[in-house]
C-alpha positions in Angstrom: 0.0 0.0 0.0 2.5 2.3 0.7 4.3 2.0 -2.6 1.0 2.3 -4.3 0.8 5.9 -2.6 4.3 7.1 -3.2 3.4 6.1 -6.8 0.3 8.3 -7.1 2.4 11.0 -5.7 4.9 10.9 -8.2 2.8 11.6 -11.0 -0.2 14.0 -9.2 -1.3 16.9 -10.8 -2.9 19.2 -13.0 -3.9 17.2 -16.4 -5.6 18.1 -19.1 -8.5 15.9 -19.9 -9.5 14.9 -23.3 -12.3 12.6 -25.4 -11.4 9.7 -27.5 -14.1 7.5 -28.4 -15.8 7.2 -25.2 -12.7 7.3 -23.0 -11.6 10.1 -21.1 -7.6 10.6 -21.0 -5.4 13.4 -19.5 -1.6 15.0 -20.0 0.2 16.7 -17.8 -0.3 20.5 -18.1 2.9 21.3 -18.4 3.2 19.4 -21.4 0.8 21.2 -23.2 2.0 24.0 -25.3 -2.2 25.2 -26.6 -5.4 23.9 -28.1 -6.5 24.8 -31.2 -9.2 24.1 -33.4 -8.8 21.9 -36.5 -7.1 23.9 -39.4 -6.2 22.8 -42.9 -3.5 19.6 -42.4 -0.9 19.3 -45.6 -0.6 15.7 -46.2 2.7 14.5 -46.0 3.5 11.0 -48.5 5.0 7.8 -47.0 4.1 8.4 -43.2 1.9 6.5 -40.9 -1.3 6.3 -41.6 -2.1 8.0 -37.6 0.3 10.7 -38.8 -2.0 13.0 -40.6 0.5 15.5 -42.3 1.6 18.7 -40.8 0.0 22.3 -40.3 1.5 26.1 -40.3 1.0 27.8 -36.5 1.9 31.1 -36.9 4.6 30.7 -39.2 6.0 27.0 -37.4 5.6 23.6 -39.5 4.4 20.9 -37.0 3.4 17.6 -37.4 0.0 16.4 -36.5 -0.9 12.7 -35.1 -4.5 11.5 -34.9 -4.5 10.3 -31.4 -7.3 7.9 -32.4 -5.8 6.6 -35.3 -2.3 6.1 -32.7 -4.4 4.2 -30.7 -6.4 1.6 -33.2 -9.4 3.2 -32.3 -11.6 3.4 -35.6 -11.4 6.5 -37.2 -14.0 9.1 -37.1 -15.3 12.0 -38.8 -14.4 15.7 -37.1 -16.5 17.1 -35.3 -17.0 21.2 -33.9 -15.4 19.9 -30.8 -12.9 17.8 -32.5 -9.7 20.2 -31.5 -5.8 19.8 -31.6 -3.8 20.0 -28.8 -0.3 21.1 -29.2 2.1 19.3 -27.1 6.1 19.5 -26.4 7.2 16.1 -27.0 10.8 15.0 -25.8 13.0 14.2 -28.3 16.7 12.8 -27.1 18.6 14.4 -29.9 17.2 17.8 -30.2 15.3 18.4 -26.7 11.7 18.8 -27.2 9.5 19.5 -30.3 6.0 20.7 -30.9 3.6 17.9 -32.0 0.1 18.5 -32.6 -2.5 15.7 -31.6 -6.0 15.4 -33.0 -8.4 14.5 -30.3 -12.5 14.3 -29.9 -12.7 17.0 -27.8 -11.2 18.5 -24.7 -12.5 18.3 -21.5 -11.2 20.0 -18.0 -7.7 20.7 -16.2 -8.0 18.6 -13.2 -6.0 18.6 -10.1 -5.3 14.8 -9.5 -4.1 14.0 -6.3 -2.2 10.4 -5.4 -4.6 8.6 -3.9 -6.7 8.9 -6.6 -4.1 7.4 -9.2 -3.5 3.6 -9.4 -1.0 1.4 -11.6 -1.6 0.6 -15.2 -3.0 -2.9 -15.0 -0.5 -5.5 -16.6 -2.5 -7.0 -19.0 0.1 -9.7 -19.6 1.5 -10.8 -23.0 3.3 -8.8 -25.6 1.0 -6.2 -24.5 3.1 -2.8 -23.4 1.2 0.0 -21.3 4.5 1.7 -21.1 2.7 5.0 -22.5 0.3 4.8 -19.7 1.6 6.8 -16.6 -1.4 5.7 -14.4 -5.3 5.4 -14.0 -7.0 8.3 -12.2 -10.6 7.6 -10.1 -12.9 9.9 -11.0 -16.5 9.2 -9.8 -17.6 6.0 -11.6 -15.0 5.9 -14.5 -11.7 6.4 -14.8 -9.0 8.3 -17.1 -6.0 7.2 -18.7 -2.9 9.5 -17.8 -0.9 9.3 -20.7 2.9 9.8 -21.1 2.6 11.4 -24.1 6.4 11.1 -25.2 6.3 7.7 -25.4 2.9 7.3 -26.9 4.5 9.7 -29.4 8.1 8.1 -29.5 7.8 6.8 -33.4 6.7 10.1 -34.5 9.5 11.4 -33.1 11.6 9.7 -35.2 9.2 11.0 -38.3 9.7 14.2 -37.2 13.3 14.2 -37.2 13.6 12.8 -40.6 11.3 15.4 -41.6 13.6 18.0 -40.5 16.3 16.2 -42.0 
């Protein structure tokens, strides 16, 4: 018990919560760069198919990720609430990097505190929640904390090569 409290206190805090499909997920708030609503996307040829091209912010290229598309989920038209969150994803050789990630729609900062936050379950198998930093209780359901530099680890490769 007491390791299952110091590890909902290492990874308290404000999130942002997100829609995807009928899940509710969350990021750390200092991850998060802005939100912004869906603008024109230049496809880019020969990248995953989650990787929906890149957009101009004010000037920047950044790549954009469909977040249910990452995830398997089955893809979905846009909606009004359909937004894209802008995040500062680590990458090892050059620090960290805007990415852009397309979700259903945002939700609410919350303030998470340890006790509410248990372990990933290990669903056993090949099966890696590594992207997973922990499950948050929230009334009846639960969200998904994601570590969203390793959920986006492959695009960071992309994105180098992009630069390249």
């Amino acid at each position: 018990m007491a390791q299952s409290a110091e590890f909902g206190e290492k990874i308290a805090g404000k999130y942002l919560t997100f829609a995807l499909a009928k899940e509710q997920y969350g990021i750390r708030i200092m991850k998060i760069k802005e939100i912004i609503g869906l603008m024109p996307i230049t496809f880019v040829p020969q990248t995953p198919g989650h990787v929906k091209g890149v957009i101009n912010l004010r000037g920047k290229v950044i790549p954009v990720v469909d977040l249910r598309l990452r995830f398997g989920l089955e893809e979905a038209g846009y909606t009004e609430r359909t937004c894209i969150i802008v995040v500062e994803a680590q990458v090892a050789s050059s620090g960290t990097v805007p990415i852009g990630i397309v979700v259903d729609g945002v939700s609410e900062v919350l303030n998470i505190r340890a006790e509410e936050i248990e372990e990933a379950p290990a669903f056993g198998g090949s099966l890696s929640t590594d992207y997973i930093l922990g499950m948050a209780k929230s009334g009846e359901g639960v969200k998904i904390l994601l570590d969203i530099d390793r959920v986006l680890y492959e695009e960071n490769t992309a994105t180098i090569q992009l630069a390249a």
